[in-house]
Wavefront OBJ file of the C-alpha trace (Angstrom):
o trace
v 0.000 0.000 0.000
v 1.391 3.578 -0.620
v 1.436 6.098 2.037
v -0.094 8.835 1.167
v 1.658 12.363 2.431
v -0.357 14.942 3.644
v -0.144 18.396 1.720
v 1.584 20.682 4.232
v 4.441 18.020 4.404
v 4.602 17.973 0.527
v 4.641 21.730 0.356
v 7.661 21.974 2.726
v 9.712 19.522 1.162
v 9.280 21.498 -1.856
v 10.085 24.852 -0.350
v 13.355 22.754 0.740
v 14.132 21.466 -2.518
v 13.684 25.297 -4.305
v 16.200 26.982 -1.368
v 13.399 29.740 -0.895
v 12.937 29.108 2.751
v 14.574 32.048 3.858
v 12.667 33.963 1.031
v 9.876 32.682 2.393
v 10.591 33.532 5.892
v 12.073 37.284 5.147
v 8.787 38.115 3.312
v 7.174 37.995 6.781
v 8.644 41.117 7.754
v 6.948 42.840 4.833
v 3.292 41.414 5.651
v 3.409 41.413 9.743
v 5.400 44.891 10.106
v 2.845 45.951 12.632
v 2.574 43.321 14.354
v 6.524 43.197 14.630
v 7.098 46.533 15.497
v 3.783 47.979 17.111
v 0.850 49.423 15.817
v 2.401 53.049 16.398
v 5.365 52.594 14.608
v 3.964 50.524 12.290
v 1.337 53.312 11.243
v 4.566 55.671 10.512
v 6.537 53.663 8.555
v 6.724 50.302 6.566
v 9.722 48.111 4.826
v 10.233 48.775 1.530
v 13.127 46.317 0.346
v 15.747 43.860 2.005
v 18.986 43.933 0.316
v 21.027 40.885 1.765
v 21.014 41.999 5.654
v 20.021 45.223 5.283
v 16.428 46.901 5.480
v 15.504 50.029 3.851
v 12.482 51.489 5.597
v 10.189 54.187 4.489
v 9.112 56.518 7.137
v 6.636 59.485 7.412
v 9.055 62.100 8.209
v 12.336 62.837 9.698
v 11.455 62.769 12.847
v 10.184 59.808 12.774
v 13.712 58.526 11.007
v 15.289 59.823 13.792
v 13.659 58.125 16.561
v 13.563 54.819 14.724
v 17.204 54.902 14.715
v 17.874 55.688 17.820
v 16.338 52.033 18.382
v 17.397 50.422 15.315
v 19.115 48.009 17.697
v 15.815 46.829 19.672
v 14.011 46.599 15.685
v 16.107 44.243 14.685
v 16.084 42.843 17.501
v 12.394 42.186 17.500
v 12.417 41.572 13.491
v 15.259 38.595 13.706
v 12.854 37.006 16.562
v 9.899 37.048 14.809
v 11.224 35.610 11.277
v 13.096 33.332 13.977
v 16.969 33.883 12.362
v 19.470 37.198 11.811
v 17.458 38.036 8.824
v 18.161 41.867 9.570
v 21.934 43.605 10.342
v 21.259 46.911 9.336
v 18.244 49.291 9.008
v 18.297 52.568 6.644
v 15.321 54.833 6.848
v 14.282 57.195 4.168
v 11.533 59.845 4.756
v 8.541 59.291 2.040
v 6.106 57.564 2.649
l 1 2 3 4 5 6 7 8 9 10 11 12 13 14 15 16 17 18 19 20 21 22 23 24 25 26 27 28 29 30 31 32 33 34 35 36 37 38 39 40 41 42 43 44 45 46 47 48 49 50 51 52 53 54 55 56 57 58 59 60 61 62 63 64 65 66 67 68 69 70 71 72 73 74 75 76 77 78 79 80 81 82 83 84 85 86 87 88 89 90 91 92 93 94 95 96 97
């Protein structure tokens, strides 16, 4: 008789096999950004790209790009944790959202 493999088990094998796990993974930070960061910050700025380990963030002014990097080192802090590896080294803001 053949076993038969259930579909989430079949889709991560796959994901293995393509080497876009990380991908995968690092795209969470574009789609949970408030719930990473806070509602607060999240409502003044948002990811735009991730080049290797650094993320360029848009924010709403400079202000804001200020205070964000005053704690760049508790975001990715609280960014690596949530995608659950050191996704994140560096964060660069850029006012225009």
């Amino acid at each position: 008789m053949k076993k038969i493999d259930d579909i989430g088990s079949i889709i991560s094998d796959i994901i293995k096999d393509l080497s876009i796990e990380e991908k995968l993974d690092s795209s969470k930070i574009f789609s949970k950004w408030p719930e990473i960061v806070g509602d607060e910050i999240g409502k003044k700025s948002k990811p735009k790209r991730l080049t290797g380990d650094t993320l360029y963030i848009s924010v709403v002014n400079s202000i804001w790009a200020n205070e964000l990097s005053l704690m760049s080192g508790q975001l990715i802090e609280k960014i690596n944790s949530f995608v659950g590896r050191e996704a994140v080294k560096n964060l660069r803001f850029r006012q225009n959202i």
